[in-house]
ROFIBA-507186 format. One line per 3 residues: number of its first residue (from 1); for each residue x, y, z of C-alpha. Coordinates in nm, 2 decimals. Each point is the difference from the previous one (the first is absolute). Example, Ala and Ser with C-alpha at 12.3 -4.5 7.8 and 13.67 -1.06 7.14 Angstrom:
! residues 2
1) 1.23:-0.45:0.78 ~ 0.14:0.34:-0.07
This chain:
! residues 104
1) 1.58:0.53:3.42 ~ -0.26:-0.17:-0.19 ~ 0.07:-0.33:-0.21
4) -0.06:0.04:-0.40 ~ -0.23:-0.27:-0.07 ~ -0.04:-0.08:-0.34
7) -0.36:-0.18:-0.15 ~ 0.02:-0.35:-0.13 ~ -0.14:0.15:-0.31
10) 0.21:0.29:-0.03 ~ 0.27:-0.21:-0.16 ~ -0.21:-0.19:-0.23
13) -0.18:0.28:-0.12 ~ 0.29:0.20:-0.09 ~ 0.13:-0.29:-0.22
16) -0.33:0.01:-0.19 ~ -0.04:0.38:-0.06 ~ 0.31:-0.01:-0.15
19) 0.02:-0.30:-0.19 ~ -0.36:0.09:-0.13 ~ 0.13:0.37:-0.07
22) 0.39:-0.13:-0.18 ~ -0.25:-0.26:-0.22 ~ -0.22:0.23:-0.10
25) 0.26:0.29:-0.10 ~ 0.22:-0.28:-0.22 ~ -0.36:-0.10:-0.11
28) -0.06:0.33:-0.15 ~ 0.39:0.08:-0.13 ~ 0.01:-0.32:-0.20
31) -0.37:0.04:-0.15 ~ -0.02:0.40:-0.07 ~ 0.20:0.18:-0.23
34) -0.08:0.33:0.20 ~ 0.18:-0.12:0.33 ~ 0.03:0.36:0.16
37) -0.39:0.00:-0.09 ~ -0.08:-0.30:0.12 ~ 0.22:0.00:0.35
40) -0.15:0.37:0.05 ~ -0.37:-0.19:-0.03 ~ 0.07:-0.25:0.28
43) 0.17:0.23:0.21 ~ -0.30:0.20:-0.04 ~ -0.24:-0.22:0.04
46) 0.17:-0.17:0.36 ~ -0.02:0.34:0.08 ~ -0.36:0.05:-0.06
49) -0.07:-0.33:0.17 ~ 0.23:0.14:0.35 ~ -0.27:0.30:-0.02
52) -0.33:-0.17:-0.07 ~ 0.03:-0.33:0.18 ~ 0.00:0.12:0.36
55) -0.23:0.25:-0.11 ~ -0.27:-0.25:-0.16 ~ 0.09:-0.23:0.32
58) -0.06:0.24:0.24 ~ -0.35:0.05:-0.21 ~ -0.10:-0.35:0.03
61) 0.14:-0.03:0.37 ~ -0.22:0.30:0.13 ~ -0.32:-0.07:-0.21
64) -0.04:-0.38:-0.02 ~ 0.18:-0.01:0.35 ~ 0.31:-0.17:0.11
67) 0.24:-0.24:-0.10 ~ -0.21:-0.28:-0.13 ~ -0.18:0.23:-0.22
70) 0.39:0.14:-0.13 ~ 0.12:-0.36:-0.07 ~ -0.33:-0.09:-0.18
73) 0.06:0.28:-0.21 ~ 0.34:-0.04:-0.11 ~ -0.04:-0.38:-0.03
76) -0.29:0.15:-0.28 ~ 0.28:0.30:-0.15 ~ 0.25:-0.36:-0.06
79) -0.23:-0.17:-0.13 ~ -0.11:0.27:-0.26 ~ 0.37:0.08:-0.02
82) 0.07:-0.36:-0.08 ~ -0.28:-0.07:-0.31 ~ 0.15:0.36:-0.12
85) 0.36:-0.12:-0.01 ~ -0.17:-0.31:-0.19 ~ -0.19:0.18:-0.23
88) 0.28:0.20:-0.09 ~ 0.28:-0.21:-0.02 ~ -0.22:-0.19:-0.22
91) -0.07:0.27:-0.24 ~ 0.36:0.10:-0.07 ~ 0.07:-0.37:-0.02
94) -0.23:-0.01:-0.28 ~ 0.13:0.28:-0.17 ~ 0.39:-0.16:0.05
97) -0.18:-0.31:-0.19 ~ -0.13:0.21:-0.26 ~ 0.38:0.15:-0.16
100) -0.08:0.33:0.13 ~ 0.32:0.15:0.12 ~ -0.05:0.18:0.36
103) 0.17:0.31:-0.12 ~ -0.16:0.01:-0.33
């Protein structure tokens, strides 16, 4: 009978996802006043991400070939992600700054 061997990362991982995917759904009940809106939006759009990501990886792994080419890659899509977030966050930051009411 073979031995269940669990990944170092498997744990760690697992803590992230959903600490990542709890902060980001009290994120969006406390900021929108549309929360059946705004929880359908993220639900849809982890979704999307479970459907395009292997697809887009398995892109990149078959025409830039291999897993150096995949990691370069996604090290890229983070940092993209990352000036995005900063970009954004920034922009509804200014707009908190400015009076305007998020549901107004």
């Amino acid at each position: 009978m073979p031995i269940l061997r669990i990944s170092g990362f498997s744990f760690p991982l697992a803590a992230s996802w959903s600490c990542l995917y709890v902060g980001s759904l009290k994120t969006i009940m406390e900021r929108s006043p549309e929360k059946a809106t705004a929880s359908g939006l993220l639900t849809s759009t982890t979704s999307l991400a479970a459907i395009f990501g292997p697809l887009i990886g398995g892109f990149v792994a078959q025409t830039l070939g291999g897993y150096r080419s995949t990691i370069l890659f996604a090290a890229g899509m983070t940092l993209i992600a990352i000036a995005a977030f900063k970009i954004l966050t920034d922009a509804v930051e200014r707009q908190y700054e400015a009076g305007r009411a998020p549901n107004a």
